[in-house]
C-alpha positions in Angstrom: 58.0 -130.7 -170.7 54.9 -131.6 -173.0 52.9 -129.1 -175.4 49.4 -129.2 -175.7 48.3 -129.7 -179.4 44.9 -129.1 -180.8 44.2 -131.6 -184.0 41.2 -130.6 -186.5 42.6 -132.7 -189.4 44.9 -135.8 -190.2 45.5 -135.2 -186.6 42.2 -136.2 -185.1 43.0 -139.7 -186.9 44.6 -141.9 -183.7 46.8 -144.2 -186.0 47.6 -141.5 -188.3 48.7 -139.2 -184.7 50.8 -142.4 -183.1 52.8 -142.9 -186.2 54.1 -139.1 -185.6 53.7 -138.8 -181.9 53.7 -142.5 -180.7 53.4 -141.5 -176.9 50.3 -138.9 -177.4 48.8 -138.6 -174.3 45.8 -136.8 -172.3 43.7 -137.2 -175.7 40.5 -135.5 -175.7 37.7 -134.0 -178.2 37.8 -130.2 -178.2 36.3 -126.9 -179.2 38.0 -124.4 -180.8 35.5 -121.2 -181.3 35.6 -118.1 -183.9 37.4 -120.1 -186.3 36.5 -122.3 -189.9 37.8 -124.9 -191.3 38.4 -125.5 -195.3 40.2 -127.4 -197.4 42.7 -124.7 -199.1 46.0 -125.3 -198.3 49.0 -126.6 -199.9 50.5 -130.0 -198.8 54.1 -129.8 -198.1 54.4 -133.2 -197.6 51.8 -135.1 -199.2 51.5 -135.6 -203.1 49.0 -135.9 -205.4 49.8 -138.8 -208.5 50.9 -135.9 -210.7 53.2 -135.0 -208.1 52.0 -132.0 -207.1 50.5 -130.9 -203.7 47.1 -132.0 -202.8 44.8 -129.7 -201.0 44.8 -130.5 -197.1 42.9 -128.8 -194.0 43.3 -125.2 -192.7 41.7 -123.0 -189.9 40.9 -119.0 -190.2 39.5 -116.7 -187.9 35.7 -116.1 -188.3 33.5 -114.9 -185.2 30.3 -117.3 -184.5 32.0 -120.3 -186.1 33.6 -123.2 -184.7 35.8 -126.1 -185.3 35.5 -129.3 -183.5 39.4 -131.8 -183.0 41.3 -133.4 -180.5 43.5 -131.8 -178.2 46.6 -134.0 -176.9 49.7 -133.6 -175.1 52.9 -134.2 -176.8 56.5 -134.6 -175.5 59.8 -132.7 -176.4 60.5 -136.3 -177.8 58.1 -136.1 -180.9 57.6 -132.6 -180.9 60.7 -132.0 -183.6 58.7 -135.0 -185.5 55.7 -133.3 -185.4 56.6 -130.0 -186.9 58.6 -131.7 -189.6 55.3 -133.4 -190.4 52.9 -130.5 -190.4 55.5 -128.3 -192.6 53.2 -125.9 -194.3 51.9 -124.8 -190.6 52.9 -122.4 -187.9 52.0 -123.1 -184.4 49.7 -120.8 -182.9 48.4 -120.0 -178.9 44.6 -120.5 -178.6 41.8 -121.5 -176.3 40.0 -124.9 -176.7 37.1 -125.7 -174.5 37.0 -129.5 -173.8 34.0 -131.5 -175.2 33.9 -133.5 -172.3 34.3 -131.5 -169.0 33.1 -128.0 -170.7 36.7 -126.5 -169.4 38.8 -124.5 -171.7 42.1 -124.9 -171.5 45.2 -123.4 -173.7 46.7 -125.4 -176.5 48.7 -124.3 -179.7 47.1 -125.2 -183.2 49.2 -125.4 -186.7 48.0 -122.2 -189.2 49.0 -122.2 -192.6 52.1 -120.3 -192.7 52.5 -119.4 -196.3 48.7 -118.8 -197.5 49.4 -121.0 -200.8 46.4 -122.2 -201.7 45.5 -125.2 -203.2 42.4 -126.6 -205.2 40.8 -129.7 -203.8 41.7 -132.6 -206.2 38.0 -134.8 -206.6 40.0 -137.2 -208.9 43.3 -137.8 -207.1 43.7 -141.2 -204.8 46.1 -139.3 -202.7 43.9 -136.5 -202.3 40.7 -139.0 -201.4 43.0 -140.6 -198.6 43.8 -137.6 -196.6 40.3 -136.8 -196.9 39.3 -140.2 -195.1 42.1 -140.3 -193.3 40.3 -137.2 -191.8 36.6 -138.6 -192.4 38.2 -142.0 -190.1 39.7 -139.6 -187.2 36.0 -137.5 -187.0 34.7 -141.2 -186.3 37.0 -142.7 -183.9 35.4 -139.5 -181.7 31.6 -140.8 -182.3 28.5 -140.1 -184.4 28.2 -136.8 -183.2 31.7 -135.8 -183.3 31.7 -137.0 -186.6 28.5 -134.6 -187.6 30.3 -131.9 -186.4 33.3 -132.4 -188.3 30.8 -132.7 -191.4 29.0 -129.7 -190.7 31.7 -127.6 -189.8 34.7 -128.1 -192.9 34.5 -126.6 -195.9 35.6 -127.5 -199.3 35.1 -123.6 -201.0 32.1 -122.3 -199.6 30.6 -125.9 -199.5 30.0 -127.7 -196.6 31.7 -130.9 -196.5 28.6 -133.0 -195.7 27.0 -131.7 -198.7 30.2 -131.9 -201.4 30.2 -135.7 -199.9 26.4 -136.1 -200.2 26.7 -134.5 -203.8 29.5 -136.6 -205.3 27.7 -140.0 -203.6 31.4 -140.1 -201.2 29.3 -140.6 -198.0 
């Protein structure tokens, strides 16, 4: 039996997705609406060079938003692997309507489970590579995909195309 996953972070990244779930399957670009994405939670896996948690990639509810990933089927297999991975997250039942065919379809998508948030570390290496590890998946979907995913995360109340644009990181 396989689970449909929908990705809107590190997940959206193919090689980053195949080292977890090496037999992904049915990969797609979705759309998930009424939710936001930010920047705001705490890593449980990934460190900063202080060792302390970077700042990774959560969704909330908000109506007349959206957020724009990668939904993909994984098997009982990985699927152990792939909640030890995404620790700090809880899965949860939603709709996603798929960028390609316009169908919606029911997947489950990780929500922070423990609402510890984190600041977004500018200065930390680690914290740079999960952002382009992130920036790399958006692009391995196109230029438009990739727009989306800038216009459409947040770092605060900023828009991640304009943080980037500010701090010369696009």
């Amino acid at each position: 039996m396989t689970k449909k996953i929908f990705g809107y972070g590190s997940l959206m990244n193919l090689q980053s997705l195949k080292k977890t779930v090496p037999d992904a399957k049915s990969i797609f670009p979705a759309l998930l609406k009424n939710y936001i994405r930010v920047f705001e939670t705490e890593s449980s896996t990934r460190l900063s060079k202080q060792n302390t948690s970077i700042c990774v990639l959560n969704i909330r509810e908000n109506q007349n938003a959206f957020v724009n990933g990668i939904c993909f089927e994984v098997s009982e297999n990985f699927f152990n692997d792939l909640l030890k991975r995404e620790g700090a997250y809880e899965l949860k039942e939603i709709t996603i309507t798929s960028l390609i065919t316009e169908k919606d379809f029911s997947a489950f998508v990780f929500v922070d489970k423990f609402n510890k948030n984190q600041e977004f570390l500018f200065d930390d290496p680690a914290q740079m590579d999960y952002l382009q590890i992130c920036i790399d998946g958006a692009k391995d979907f196109g230029e438009d995909f990739y727009q989306m995913f800038l216009e459409t995360t947040f770092i605060d109340d900023c828009k991640l195309k304009d943080v980037c644009e500010l701090k010369g990181m696009l």
